[in-house]
C-alpha positions as CSV (number, residue, x, y, z in Angstrom):
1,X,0.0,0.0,0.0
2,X,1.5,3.1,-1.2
3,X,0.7,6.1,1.1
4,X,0.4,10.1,0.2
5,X,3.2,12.1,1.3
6,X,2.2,15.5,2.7
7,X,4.5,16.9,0.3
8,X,4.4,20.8,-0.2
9,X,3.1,22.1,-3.6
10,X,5.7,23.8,-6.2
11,X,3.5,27.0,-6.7
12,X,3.3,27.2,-2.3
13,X,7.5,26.7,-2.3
14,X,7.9,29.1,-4.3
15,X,5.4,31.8,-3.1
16,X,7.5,30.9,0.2
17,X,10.6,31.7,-1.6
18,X,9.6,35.1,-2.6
19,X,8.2,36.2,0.5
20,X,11.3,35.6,2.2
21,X,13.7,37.3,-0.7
22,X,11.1,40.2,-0.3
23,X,13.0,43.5,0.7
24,X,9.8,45.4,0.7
25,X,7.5,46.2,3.2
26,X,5.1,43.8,3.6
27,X,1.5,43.6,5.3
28,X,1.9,41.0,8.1
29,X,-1.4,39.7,10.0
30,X,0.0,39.3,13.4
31,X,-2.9,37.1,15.4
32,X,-3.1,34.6,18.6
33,X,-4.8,33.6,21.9
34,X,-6.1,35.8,24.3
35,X,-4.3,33.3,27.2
36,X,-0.7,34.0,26.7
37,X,1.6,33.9,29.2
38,X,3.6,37.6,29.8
39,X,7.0,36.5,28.9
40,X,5.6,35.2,25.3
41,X,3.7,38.6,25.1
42,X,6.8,40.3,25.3
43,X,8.4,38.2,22.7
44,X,5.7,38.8,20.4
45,X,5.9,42.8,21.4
46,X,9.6,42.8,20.4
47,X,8.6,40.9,17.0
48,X,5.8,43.2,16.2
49,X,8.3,46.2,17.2
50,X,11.4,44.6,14.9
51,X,8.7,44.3,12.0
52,X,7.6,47.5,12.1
53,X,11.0,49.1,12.3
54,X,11.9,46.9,9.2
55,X,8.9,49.0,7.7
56,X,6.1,46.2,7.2
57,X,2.7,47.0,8.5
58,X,0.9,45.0,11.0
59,X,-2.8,44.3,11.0
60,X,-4.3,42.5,13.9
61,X,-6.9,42.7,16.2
62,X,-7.9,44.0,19.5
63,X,-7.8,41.1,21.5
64,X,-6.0,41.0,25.2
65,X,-2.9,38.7,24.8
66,X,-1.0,38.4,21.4
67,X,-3.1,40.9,19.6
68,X,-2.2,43.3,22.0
69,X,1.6,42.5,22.4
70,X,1.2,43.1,18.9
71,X,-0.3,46.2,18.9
72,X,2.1,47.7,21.9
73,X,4.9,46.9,19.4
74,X,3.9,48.2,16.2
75,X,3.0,51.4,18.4
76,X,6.6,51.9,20.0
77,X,7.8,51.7,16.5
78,X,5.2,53.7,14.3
79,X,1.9,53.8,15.2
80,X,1.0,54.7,11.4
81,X,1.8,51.5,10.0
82,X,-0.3,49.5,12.3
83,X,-4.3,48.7,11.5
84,X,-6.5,47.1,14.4
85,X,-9.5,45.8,13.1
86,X,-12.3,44.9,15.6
87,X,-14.5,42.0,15.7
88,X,-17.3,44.0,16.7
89,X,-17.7,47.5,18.0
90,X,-15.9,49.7,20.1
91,X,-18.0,49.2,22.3
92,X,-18.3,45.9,22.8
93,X,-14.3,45.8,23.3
94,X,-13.0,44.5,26.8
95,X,-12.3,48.0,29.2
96,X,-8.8,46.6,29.3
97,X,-8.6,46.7,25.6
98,X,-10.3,50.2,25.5
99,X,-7.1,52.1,26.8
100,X,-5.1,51.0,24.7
101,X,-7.7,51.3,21.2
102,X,-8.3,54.7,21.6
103,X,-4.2,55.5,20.7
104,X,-4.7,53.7,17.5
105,X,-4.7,55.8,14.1
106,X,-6.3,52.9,11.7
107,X,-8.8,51.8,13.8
108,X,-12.0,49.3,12.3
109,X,-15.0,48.6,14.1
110,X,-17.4,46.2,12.5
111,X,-21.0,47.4,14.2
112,X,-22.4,45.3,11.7
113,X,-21.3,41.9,13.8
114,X,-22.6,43.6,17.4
115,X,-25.4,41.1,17.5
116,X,-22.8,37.8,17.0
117,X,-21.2,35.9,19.3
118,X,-18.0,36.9,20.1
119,X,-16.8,33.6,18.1
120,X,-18.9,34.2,15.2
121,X,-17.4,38.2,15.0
122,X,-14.1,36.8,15.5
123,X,-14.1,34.4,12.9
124,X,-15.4,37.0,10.1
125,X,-12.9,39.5,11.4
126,X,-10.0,37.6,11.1
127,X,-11.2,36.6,7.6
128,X,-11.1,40.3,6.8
129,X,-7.4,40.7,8.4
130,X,-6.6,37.6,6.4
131,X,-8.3,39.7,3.0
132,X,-5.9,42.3,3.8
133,X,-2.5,40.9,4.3
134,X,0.3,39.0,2.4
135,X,1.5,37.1,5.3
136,X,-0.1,35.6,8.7
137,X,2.0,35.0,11.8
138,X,-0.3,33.3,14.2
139,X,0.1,32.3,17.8
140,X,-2.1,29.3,19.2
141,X,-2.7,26.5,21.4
142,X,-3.8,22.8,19.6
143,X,-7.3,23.5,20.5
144,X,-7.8,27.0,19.1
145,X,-10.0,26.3,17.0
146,X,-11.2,29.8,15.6
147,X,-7.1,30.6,14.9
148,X,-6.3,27.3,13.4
149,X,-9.7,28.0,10.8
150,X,-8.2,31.7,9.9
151,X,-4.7,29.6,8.8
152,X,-6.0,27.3,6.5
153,X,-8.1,29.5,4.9
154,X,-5.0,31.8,4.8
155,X,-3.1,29.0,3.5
156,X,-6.3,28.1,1.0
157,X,-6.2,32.3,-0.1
158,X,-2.1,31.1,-0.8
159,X,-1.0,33.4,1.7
160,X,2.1,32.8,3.8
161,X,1.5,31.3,7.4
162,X,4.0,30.8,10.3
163,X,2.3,29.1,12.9
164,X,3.2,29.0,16.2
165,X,2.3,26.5,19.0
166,X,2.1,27.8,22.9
167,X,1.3,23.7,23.9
């Protein structure tokens, strides 16, 4: 019995290729768990901070955990290449998030998804980070669901994904 090797296709190596060779700025999703512990927040901060120095801009969300490492790194670097995009409202954001949202220039609220779960706004918001960017960097556990959907339909939309694992 022959078997199927999981074996990377030509057109996805080579989109790969590119993306790293890229000297441009790029747009980078930067999304993860709301549960992370605060020594990976600060790694993610410093990534988010090195990116944006390198001039790429970061869309994310405005989640407490990674999303907001992310955003508190793109903002020490330059605030005007970084674009939160909300699930839902204002509003409806967490008053620990609130602080924090009302410093950011590019700033999306999706009113429209104010009667969803938060699960259901989540999932079409990150579809509409995914829309936007050329690359995904996203940080989650083996049961997060949600962010494990939002890479493969990155990786269906041929965009490049670096997952990482907290478990």
């Amino acid at each position: 019995m022959s078997q199927a090797l999981n074996i990377p296709r030509l057109d996805t190596l080579a989109q790969e290729l590119a993306a790293i060779q890229q000297t441009s700025s790029k747009r980078i999703a930067l999304l993860g768990s709301r549960h992370v512990p605060i020594t990976h927040q600060h790694l993610i901060e410093m990534m988010s901070y090195a990116l944006v120095l390198g001039g790429n801009q970061i869309i994310t969300s405005g989640a407490t955990g990674t999303n907001s490492a992310a955003i508190r790194g793109a903002m020490r670097a330059d605030p005007s290449l970084l674009t939160v995009i909300l699930p839902q409202s204002l509003s409806r954001q967490p008053r620990e998030s609130l602080e924090q949202l009302e410093h950011v220039i590019h700033l999306v609220e999706n009113t429209e998804n104010d009667s969803l779960s938060l699960g259901e706004a989540s999932a079409i918001c990150n579809r509409e980070i995914i829309s936007r960017c050329q690359q995904l960097i996203c940080f989650a556990f083996h049961d997060s669901h949600t962010l494990l959907q939002t890479c493969q339909e990155a990786e269906e939309q041929r965009k490049v994904v670096t997952l990482f694992y907290f478990d």
